[in-house]
N, C-alpha and C positions, 0 to 999 in steps of 0.2 A: 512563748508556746514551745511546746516540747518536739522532736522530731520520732517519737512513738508514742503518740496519745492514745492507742489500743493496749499499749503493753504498761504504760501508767496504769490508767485504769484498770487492766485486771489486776497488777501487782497489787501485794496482800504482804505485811511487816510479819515477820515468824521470828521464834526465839525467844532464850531468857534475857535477860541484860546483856550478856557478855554476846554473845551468838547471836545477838538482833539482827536480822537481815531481809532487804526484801524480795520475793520470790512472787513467781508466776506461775501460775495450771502448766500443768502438761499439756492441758488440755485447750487453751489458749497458743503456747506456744505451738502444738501440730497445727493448728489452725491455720496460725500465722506460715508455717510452714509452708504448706496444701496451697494457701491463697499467693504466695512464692513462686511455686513450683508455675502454677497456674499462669501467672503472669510471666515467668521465662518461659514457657509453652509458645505460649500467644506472643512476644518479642520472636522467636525464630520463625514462625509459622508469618507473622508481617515482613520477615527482613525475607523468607524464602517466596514470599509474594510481590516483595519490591525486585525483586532477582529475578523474576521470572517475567515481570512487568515493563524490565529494562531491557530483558533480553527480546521481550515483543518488540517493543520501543525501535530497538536497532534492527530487528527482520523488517518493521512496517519500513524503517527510512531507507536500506536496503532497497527495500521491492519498490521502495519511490523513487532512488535513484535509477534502479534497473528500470523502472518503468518510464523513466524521463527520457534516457536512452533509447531505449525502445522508439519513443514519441518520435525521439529527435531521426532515428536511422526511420522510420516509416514515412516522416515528412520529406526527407532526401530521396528514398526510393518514389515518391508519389510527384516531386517534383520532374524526378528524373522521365519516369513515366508520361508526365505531362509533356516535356518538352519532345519525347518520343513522339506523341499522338499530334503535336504540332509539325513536327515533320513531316508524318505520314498525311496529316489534311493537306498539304503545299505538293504531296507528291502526288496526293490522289488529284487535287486541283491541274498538277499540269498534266498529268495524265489526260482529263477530261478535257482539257483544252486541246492536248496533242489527237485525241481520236478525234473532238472534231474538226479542228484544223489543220492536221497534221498533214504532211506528203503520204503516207498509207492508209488514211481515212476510210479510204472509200473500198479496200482490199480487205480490209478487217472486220468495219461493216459493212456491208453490202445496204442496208433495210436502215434509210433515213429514221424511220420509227425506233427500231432496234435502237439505236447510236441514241438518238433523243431518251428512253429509256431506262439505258443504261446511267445516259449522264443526269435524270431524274435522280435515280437509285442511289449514287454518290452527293448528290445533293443532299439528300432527306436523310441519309446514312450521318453526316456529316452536323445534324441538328439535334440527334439523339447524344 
């Protein structure tokens, strides 16, 4: 099998004996031309969409890295936070044991209700 069976095929034998030679249309070969041109068209126009598809490619893994980051510094700040808010529950705790036990108890609040209260207040604060 031939590696141009369009240009076999329009090829046409011309000449006398000596000059015999075979020849193709004009009008075949712009063809083949045009259908060329065509197709190196569409090769740059795929290779400028694979360029542009790799260049996505590397912004997404980018912004996945940068976003992994991200993850990783917001679980340390939320950690950090946490052990913040465990401190502050042990401080609010002995606070509320020092008003009601404490030696100034009874200077600070006066109104057993008040003191009961207050140390409600930090209770229920403490469950939200």
């Amino acid at each position: 099998m031939s590696d141009t069976p369009r240009t076999d095929s329009a090829s046409f034998w011309d000449g006398d004996e000596l000059t015999y030679s075979e020849k193709v249309s004009a009008n075949e070969c712009r063809q083949l031309e045009r259908e060329l041109n065509a197709a190196n068209e569409r090769i740059k126009q795929l290779e400028s969409d694979s360029y542009k598809s790799t260049q996505k490619i590397q912004r997404l893994e980018g912004w996945n890295t940068q976003n992994c980051a991200d993850k990783v510094n917001l679980m340390e700040t939320i950690r950090h936070r946490e052990s913040w808010i465990e401190r502050l529950i042990e401080a609010g705790d002995i606070l509320a044991r020092y008003a009601e036990n404490g030696p100034y108890s009874k200077f600070q609040l006066n109104q057993s209700d008040e003191k009961k209260v207050r140390i409600e207040n930090w209770e229920s604060a403490k469950k939200r």
